[in-house]
C-alpha positions in Angstrom: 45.7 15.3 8.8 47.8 12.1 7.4 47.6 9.7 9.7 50.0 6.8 10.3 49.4 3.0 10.2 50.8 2.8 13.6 47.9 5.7 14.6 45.5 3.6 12.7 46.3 0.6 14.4 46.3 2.6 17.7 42.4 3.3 16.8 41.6 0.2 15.9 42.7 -1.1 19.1 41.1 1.4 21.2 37.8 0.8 19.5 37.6 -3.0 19.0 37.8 -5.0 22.1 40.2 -8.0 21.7 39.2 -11.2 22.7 40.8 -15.2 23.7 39.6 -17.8 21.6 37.9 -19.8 24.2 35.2 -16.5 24.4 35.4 -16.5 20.2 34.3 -19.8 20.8 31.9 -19.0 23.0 30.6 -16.4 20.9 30.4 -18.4 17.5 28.3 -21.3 19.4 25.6 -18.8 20.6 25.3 -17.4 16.7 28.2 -14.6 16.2 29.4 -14.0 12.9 33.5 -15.7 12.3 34.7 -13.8 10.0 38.4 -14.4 8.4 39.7 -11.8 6.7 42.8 -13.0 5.3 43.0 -12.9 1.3 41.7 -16.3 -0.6 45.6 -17.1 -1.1 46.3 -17.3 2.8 43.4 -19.6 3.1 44.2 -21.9 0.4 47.9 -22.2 2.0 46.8 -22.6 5.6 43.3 -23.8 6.0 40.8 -21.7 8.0 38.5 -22.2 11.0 35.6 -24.3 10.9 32.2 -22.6 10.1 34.0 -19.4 9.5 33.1 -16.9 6.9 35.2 -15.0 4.2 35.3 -11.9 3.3 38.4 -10.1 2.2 39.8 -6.8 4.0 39.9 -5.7 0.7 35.9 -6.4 -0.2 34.9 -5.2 3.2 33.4 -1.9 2.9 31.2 -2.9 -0.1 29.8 -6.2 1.4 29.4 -4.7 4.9 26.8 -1.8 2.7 23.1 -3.3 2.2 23.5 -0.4 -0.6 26.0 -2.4 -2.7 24.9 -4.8 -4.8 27.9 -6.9 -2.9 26.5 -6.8 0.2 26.8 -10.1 1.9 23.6 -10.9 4.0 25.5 -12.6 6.9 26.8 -9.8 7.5 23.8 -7.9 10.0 24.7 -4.9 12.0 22.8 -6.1 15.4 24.8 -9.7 14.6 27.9 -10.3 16.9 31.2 -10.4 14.6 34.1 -12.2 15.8 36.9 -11.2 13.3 40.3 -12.9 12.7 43.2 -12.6 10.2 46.6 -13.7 10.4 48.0 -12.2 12.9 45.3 -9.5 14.6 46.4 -6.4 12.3 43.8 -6.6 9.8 41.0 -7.7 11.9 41.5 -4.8 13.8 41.5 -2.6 11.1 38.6 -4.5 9.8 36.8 -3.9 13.0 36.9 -0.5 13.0 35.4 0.3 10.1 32.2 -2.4 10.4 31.9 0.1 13.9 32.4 3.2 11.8 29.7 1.3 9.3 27.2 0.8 12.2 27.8 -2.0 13.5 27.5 -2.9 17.3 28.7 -5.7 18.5 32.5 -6.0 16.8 35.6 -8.4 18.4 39.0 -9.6 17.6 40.2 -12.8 18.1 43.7 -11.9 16.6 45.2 -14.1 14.4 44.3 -17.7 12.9 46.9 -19.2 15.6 44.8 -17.7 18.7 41.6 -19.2 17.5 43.6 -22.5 17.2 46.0 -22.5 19.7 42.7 -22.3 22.3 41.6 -25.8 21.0 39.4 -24.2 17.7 38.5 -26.5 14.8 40.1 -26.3 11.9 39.5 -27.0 8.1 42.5 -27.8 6.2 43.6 -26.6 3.2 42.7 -28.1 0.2 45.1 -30.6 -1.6 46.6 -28.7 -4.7 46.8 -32.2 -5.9 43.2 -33.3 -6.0 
């Protein structure tokens, strides 16, 4: 059965809890993971948060697997994750699948304007210039 992206985000929603920024915060200081996954572009244009990690929806699959040779070692299956993107969509989606992938501890923040907007560091985006 074909399924929609609005039945996909549906799912996603349903099985990732969605959270403010002040309990991302929260989270982050007592260890969880902050992972952005907005492509490298998005970042370069808009900064990201502080002591966040990147990994790109696209990558996710194979660095979430210890069987890849891309697995990326922050990324622990009894660690909390705090994901964010853009707007929520993605991290959603991105949540998901690190349940679906074993992992058991999964939020969203939403979007890179929640984490802010709740008084979140920032990094700024590099200067082209420099």
């Amino acid at each position: 059965m074909a399924l929609t992206v609005q039945e996909m985000m549906a799912a996603a929603n349903a099985a990732v809890e969605r959270i403010d920024g002040k309990k991302a915060q929260e989270l982050v200081a007592d260890g969880a993971l902050l992972l952005d996954v907005r492509d490298a572009l998005e970042l370069d244009n808009s900064g990201r948060a502080q002591g966040s990690h990147h990994i790109s929806r696209g990558m996710l699959e194979f660095r979430a697997d210890a069987a890849t040779q891309f697995h990326d070692p922050e990324l622990k299956k009894d660690r909390v994750i705090v994901l964010h993107c853009a707007s929520g969509g993605r991290a959603a989606l991105a949540g998901k699948l690190l349940k679906d992938m074993g992992y058991q501890t999964v939020y969203n923040v939403g979007g890179l304007a929640d984490w802010q907007a709740s008084g979140g560091a920032m990094v700024e985006p590099s200067d082209p210039g420099m």
